[in-house]
C-alpha positions as CSV (number, residue, x, y, z in Angstrom):
1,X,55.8,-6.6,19.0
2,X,59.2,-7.7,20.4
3,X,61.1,-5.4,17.4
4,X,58.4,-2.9,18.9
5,X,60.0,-2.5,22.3
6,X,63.7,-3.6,21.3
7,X,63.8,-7.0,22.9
8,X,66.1,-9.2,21.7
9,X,66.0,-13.0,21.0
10,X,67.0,-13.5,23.8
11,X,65.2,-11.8,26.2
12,X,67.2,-8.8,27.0
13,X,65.6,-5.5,26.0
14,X,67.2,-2.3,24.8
15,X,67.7,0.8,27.5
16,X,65.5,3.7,26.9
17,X,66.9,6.7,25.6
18,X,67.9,9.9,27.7
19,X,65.2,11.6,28.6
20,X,67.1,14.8,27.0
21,X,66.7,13.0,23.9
22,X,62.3,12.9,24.7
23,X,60.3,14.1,21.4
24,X,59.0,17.4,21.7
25,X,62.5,18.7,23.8
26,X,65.1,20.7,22.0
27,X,67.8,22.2,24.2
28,X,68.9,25.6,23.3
29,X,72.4,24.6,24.0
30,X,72.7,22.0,22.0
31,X,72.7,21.4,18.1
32,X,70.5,19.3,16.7
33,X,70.8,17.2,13.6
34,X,67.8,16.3,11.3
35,X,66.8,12.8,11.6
36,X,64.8,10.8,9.6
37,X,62.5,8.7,11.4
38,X,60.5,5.1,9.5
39,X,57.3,5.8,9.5
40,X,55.0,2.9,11.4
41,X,51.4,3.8,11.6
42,X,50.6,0.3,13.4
43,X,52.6,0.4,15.7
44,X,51.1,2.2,19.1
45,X,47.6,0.5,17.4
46,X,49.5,-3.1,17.8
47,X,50.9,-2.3,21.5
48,X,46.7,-0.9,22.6
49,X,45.8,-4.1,20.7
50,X,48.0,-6.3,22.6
51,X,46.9,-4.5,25.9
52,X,43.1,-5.6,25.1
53,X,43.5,-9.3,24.5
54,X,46.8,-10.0,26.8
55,X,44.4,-11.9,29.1
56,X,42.9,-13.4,26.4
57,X,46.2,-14.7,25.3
58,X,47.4,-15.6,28.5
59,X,44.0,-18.0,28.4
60,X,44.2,-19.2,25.3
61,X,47.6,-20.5,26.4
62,X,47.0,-21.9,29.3
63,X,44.5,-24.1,27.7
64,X,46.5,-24.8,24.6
65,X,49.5,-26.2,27.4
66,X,47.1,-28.7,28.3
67,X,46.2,-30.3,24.9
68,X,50.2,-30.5,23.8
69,X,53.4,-31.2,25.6
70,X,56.7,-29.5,25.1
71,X,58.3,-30.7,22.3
72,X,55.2,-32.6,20.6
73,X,55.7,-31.4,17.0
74,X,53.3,-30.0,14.6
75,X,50.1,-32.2,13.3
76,X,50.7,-32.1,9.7
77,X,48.1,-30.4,7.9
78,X,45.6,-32.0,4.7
79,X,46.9,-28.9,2.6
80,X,50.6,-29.3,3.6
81,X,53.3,-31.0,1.4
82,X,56.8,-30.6,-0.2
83,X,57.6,-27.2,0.2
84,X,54.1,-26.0,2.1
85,X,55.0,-27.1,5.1
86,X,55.2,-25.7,8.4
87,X,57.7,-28.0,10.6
88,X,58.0,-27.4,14.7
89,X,57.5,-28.2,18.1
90,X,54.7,-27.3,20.5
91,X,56.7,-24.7,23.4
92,X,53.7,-22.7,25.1
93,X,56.0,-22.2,28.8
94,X,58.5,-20.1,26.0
95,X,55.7,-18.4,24.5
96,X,54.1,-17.5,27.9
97,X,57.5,-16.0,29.0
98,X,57.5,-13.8,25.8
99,X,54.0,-12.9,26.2
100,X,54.7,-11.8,29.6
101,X,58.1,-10.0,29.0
102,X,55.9,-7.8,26.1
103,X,53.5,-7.0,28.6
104,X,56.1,-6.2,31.6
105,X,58.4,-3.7,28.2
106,X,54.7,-2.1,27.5
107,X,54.4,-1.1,31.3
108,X,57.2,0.3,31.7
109,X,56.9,2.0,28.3
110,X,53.4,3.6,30.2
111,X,55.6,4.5,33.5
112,X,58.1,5.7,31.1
113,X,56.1,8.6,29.5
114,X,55.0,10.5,32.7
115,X,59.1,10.3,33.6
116,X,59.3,11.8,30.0
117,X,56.0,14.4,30.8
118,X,57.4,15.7,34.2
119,X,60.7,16.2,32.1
120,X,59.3,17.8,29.5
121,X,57.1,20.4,32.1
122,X,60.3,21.2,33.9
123,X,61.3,22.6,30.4
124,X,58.7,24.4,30.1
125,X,57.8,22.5,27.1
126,X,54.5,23.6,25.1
127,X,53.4,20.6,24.6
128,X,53.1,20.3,28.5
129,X,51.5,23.6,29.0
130,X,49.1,22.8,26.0
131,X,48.1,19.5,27.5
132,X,47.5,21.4,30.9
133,X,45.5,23.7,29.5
134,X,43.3,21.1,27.9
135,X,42.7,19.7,30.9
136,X,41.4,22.5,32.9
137,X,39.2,23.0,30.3
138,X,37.6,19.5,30.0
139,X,37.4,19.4,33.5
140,X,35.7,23.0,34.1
141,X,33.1,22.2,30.9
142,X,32.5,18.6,33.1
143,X,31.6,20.6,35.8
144,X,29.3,22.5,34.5
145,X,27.4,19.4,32.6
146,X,24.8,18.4,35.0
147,X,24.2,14.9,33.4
148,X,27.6,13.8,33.9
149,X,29.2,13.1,37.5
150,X,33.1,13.8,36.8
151,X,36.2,14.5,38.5
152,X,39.8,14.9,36.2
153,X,42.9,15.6,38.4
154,X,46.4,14.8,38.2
155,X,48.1,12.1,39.3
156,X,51.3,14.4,40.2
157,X,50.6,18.3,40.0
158,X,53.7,18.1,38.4
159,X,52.9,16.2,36.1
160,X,49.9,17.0,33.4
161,X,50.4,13.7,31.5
162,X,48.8,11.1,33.8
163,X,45.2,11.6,34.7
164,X,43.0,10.5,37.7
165,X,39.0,10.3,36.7
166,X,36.5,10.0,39.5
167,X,33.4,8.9,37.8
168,X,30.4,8.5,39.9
169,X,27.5,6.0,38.3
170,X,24.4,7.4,37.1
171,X,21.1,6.8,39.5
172,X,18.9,4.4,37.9
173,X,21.6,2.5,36.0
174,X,23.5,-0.4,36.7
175,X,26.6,1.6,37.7
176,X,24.1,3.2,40.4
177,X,26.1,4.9,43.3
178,X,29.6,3.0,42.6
179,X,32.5,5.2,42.3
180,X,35.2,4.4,39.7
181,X,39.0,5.5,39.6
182,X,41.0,5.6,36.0
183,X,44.2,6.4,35.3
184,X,44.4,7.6,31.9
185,X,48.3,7.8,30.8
186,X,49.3,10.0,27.7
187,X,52.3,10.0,26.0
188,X,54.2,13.2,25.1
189,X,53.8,11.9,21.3
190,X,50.0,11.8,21.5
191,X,48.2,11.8,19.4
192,X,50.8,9.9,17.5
193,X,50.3,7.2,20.5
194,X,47.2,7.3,22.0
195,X,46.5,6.9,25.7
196,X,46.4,4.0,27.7
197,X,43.8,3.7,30.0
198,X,43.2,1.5,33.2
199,X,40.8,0.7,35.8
200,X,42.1,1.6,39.2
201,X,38.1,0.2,41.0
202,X,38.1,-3.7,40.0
203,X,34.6,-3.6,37.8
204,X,33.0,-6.7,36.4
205,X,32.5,-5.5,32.6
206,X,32.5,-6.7,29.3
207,X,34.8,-3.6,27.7
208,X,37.0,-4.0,31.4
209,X,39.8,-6.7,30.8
210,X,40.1,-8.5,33.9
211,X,43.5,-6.5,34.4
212,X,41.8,-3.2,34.5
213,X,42.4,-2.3,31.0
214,X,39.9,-0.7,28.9
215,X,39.0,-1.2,25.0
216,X,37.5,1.8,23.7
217,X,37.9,3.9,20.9
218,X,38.0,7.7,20.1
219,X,36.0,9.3,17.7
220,X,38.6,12.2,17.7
221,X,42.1,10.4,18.2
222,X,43.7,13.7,18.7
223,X,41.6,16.0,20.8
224,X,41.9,14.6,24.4
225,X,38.0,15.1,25.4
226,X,37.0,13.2,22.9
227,X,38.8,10.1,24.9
228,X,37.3,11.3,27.7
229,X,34.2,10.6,26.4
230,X,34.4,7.2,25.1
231,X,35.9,6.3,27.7
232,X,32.7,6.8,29.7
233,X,30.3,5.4,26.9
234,X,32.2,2.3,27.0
235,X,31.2,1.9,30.6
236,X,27.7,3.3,30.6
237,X,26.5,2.4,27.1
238,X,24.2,-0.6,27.7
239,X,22.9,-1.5,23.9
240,X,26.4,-1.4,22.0
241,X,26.6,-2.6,18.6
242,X,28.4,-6.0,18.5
243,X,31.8,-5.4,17.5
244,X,34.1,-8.6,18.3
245,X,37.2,-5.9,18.7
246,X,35.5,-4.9,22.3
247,X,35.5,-9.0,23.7
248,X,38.3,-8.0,26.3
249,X,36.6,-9.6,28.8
250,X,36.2,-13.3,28.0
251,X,33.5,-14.5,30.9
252,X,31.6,-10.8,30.9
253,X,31.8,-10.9,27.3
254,X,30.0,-14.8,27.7
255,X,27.6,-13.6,29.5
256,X,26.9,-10.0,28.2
257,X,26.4,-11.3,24.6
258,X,24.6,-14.7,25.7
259,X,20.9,-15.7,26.4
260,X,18.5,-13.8,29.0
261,X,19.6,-15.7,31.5
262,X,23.2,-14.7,31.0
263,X,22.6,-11.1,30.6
264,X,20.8,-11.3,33.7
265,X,23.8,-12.8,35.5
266,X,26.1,-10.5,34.0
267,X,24.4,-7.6,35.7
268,X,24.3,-9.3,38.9
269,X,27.9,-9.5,39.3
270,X,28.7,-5.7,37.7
271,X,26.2,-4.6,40.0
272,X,28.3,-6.8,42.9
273,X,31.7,-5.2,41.9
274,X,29.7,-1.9,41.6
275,X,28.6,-2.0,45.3
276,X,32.2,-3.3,46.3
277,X,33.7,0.0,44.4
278,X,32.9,2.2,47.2
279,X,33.7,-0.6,50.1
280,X,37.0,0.8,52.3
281,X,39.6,-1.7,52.2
């Protein structure tokens, strides 16, 4: 991840390129000379990956910390001898700090793109004007879908590639009269890298990571409605096949995948944060 985002060993990280240099730009002034690019197909599916379970790692180190000091060195395994061996020291404050550092690089790397979108819309890029397009689109065929409470605006008119959704729960549900906000970022490379999506309304959910972020997955990766709706099966689908990729959510994930009596507390407290989501702060 760190050779990802160009962070160095120690701890500085690489400046972003111009944003004349943004994929999908070519100046008509200027000559361009072919590059050849590695190819990394794992790489924007390792940063969304590391998005899911940051919370889970933070967790899993916290709780680690407690069990071994700094500096306590590796318990020797039964399998481990002469040259199969793994020597070092317990450090989980330096891992913590890299953890964090990752997650601070992929943020800015999601801030980054809608600098690189409003750049690229100013240039009257196609890509921009596509992606405008699309989303007029979505939203007017939302509109006319009666089954489905959706609003898709922009978070900057100026800007088509940061998305607000309103989504307004279903009667009869357990999202019942809350109101939700989502920012759904995409990147001028999409579908190349996918969006990144985030709860705006805190929700109590099993597919919500307690920082907002949202595991889902596209049946289309490269047609943006497609996103759109998984994005809202995630939230309303209330039988999902178990798939341990979705367990974002460490406590909702307990209780949503636990006994009756859990499941019954996990609706209690989505139906809580539910009722909070349309409380005026």
């Amino acid at each position: 991840m760190e050779g990802y985002l160009n962070i160095y060993s120690d701890g500085t990280v690489a400046a972003p390129p111009p944003l004349q240099n943004v994929d999908g730009y070519v100046d008509p002034d200027e000559d361009i000379e072919e590059e050849t690019s590695l190819f990394e197909p794992f790489k924007d599916l390792c940063k969304r990956r590391f998005l899911w379970y940051y919370p889970s790692y933070l967790n899993t180190i916290e709780q680690a910390s407690r069990k071994h000091k700094v500096g306590e060195k590796f318990q020797t395994m039964p399998f481990e001898s002469g040259g199969n061996i793994m020597d070092g020291r317990y450090d989980y404050p330096s891992l913590k700090r890299r953890i964090q550092l990752i997650r601070k690089v992929l943020d800015q790397e999601t801030l980054r793109w809608a600098e690189e979108g409003a750049y690229l819309l100013k240039h009257d890029n196609p890509t921009a004007s596509h992606l405008q397009r699309q989303r007029k689109q979505i939203e007017e065929q939302y509109k006319r879908n009666q089954s489905v409470t959706l609003d898709i605006d922009l978070a900057d008119p100026k800007n088509p590639f940061v998305w607000i959704l309103t989504y307004i729960g279903r009667p009869m549900t357990n999202l019942d009269g809350g109101m939700f906000r989502i920012r759904m970022s995409i990147s001028p490379r999409f579908p190349e890298e996918q969006p990144r999506v985030v709860f705006e309304t805190k929700v109590f959910h099993h597919r919500i990571g307690t920082d907002g972020v949202l595991c889902y997955l596209a049946r289309k990766p490269d047609d943006p409605q497609s996103h759109i709706e998984a994005i809202i099966e995630a939230l309303v689908e209330e039988h999902p096949p178990y798939d341990p990729r979705t367990l974002v959510n460490l406590e909702a994930s307990k209780l949503f995948w636990g006994s009756e009596a859990d499941k019954k507390q996990y609706n209690r407290l989505l139906r809580r944060s539910v009722q909070r989501s349309t409380e005026i702060e």
